[in-house]
N, C-alpha and C positions, 0 to 999 in steps of 0.2 A: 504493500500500500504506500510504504515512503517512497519507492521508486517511482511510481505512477503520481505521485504528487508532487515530487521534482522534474519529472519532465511536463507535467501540465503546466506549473509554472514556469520552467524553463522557456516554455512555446507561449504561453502568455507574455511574458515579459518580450519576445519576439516581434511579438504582435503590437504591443504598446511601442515600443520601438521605434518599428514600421510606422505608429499612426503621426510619432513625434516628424516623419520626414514627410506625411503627408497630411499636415494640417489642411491645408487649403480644402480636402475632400470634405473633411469633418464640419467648415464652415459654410463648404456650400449646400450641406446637408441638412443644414438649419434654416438654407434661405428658404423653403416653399414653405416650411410649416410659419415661420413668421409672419410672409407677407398673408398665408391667410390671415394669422391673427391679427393683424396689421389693415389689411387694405379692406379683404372681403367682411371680417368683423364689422369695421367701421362705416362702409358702403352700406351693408345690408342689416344695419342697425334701426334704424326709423323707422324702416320696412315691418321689422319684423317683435317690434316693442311690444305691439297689441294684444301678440299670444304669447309674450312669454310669462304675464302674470308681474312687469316689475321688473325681472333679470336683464340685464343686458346683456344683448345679441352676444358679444365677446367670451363674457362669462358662461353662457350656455354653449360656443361652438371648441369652447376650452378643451375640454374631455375629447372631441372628436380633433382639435387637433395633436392632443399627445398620443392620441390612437395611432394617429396617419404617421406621425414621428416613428413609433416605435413598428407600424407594418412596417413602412418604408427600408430602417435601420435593417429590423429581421430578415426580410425577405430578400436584402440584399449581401447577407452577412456570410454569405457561401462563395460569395464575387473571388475573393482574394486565393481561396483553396483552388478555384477553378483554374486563378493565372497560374498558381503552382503547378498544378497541373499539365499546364499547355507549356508553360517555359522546363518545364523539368525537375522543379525544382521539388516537386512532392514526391515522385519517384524514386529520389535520393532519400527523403526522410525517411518512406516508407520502407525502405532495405536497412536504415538506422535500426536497432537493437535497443526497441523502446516502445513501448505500447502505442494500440494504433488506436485506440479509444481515446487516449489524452493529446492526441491532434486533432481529433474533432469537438472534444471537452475545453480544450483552452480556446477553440475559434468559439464556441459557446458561451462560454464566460466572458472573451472579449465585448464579442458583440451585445450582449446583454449590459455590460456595463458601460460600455460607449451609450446606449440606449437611454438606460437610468439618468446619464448625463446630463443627453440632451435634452431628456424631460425636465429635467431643474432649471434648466437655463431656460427653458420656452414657460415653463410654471412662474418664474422669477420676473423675465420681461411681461406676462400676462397681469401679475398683482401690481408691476409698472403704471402699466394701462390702464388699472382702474379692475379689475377683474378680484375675486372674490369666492375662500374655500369655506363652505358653512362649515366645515369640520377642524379648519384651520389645520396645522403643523401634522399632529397623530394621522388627520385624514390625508397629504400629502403623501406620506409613508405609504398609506393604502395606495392611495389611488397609485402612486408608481409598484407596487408588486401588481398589481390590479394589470398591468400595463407590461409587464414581465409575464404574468400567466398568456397576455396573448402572442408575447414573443417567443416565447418557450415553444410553441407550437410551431412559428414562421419563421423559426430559428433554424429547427428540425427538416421543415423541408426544404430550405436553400440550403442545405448542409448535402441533403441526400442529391437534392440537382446539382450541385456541384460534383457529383461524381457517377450520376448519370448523364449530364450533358457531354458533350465534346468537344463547345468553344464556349467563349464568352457571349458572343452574338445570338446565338440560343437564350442563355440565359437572361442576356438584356429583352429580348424581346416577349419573355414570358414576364417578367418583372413588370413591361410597360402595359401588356395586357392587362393585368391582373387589377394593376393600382387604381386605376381609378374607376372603373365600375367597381368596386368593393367599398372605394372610400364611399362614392354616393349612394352605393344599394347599402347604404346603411341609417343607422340615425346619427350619423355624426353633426351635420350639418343639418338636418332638418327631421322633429319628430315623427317617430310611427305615425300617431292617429294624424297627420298632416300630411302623408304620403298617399298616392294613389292605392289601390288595393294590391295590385300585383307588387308594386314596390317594395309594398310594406311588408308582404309574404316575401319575396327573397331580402329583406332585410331578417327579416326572424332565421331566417336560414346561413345568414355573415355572420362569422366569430365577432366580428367587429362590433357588431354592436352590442353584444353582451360585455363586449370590455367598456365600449363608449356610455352605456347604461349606469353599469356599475360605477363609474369615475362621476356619471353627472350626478347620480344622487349624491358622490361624497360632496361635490361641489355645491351644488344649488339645492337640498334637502337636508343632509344631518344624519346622521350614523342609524341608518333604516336596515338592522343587523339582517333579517329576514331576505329581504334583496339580493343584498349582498352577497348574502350565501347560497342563490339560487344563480346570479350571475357569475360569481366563482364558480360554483362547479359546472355551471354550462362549457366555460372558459377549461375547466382539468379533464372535461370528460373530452375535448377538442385535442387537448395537447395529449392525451390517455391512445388516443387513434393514432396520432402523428408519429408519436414515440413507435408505436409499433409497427408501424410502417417503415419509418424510419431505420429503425435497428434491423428488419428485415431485408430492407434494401442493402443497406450500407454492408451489413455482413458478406452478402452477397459480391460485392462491389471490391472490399479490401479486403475480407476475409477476416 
């Protein structure tokens, strides 16, 4: 067990490394979810005053864009194992004399805390704004594990396409499908009962909005323990499938 804990940190530390020479990625990873909170919040605030009871547009589209943060982060988070791959450089590891579960355990842990990250800083610039956690600090903790349970899942399968794909270009362009019909068939930006009927049914059916749910009650309601433990495990029974997808692929894949 101490060995597989030095080399998963070994490969994390790799990783953090890697992300110190590639700041630029990290901050351009921040620019879409801002300018929602930024442009679209504050365009589509007037509009939409009348139904939120009082909230401001900002403070309600909060949750769904820490959501869209952390798809975005997850689902990307297999990008890098892929170039390994194409450049060579994973096939070296992989002959290393080192567990091949703690190279895919420390890209996990990375990208999950890259994630965590950038929820604070997009949480941080939001209470900037004017925006507002009815659970305050304890609920902030939630809502980002809340945000970890959906990444855990979209962690798992950019992990497993990165070693079912064959280039990168595959992979970007299932990444580009996926993103935003998910983000909008969901409630991130606008509630269920406000949706058309068909939308609102493949919205029940998107992980995303049992995370985006879960985060708006910590936000705009108050510690509704009941909820919460019905959107959490909507959210573990998601990552419960993926996992075993995942380990059955990957097995398969690197043995």
């Amino acid at each position: 067990m101490s060995e597989f804990l030095q080399e998963t940190w070994a490969q994390l530390v790799r990783w953090l490394i890697h992300l110190q020479r590639e700041r630029f990625s990290l901050t351009f990873a921040l620019v879409s979810p801002i300018v929602f909170l930024v442009f679209f919040g504050g365009a589509f605030s007037q509009m939409a005053q009348a139904s939120l009871r009082g909230e401001s547009y900002r403070t309600f589209i909060l949750p769904g864009i820490v959501a869209l943060t952390v798809f975005g982060g997850s689902l990307s988070g297999g990008i890098e194992l892929l170039f390994d791959k194409e450049n060579g450089t994973l096939t070296r590891i992989l002959a290393a004399p080192i567990s091949r579960a703690s190279i895919l355990v420390s890209r996990f842990l990375y990208v999950n805390l890259v994630s965590s990250i950038q929820v604070c800083i997009i949480v941080a610039l939001a209470l900037l704004l004017g925006a507002r956690i009815a659970t305050g600090i304890p609920g902030l903790l939630v809502l980002i594990a809340m945000g970890l349970l959906l990444g855990f899942a979209l962690t798992v399968i950019s992990l497993m396409l990165a070693f079912v794909l064959t280039n990168h270009g595959e992979f970007f362009a299932i990444l580009s499908f996926l993103t935003l019909p998910l983000a909008f068939l969901s409630s991130a930006f606008v509630p269920l009962d406000k949706m058309p009927a068909w939308m609102a049914v493949c919205a029940r059916l998107n992980p995303m909005t049992y995370a985006v749910n879960g985060m708006r009650t910590l936000v705009l309601s108050g510690w509704d323990w009941g909820y919460l433990a019905k959107m959490a495990l909507a959210l573990m029974v998601f990552d419960t499938l993926c996992l075993l997808l995942g380990v059955s692929t990957l097995r398969r894949r690197i043995g």
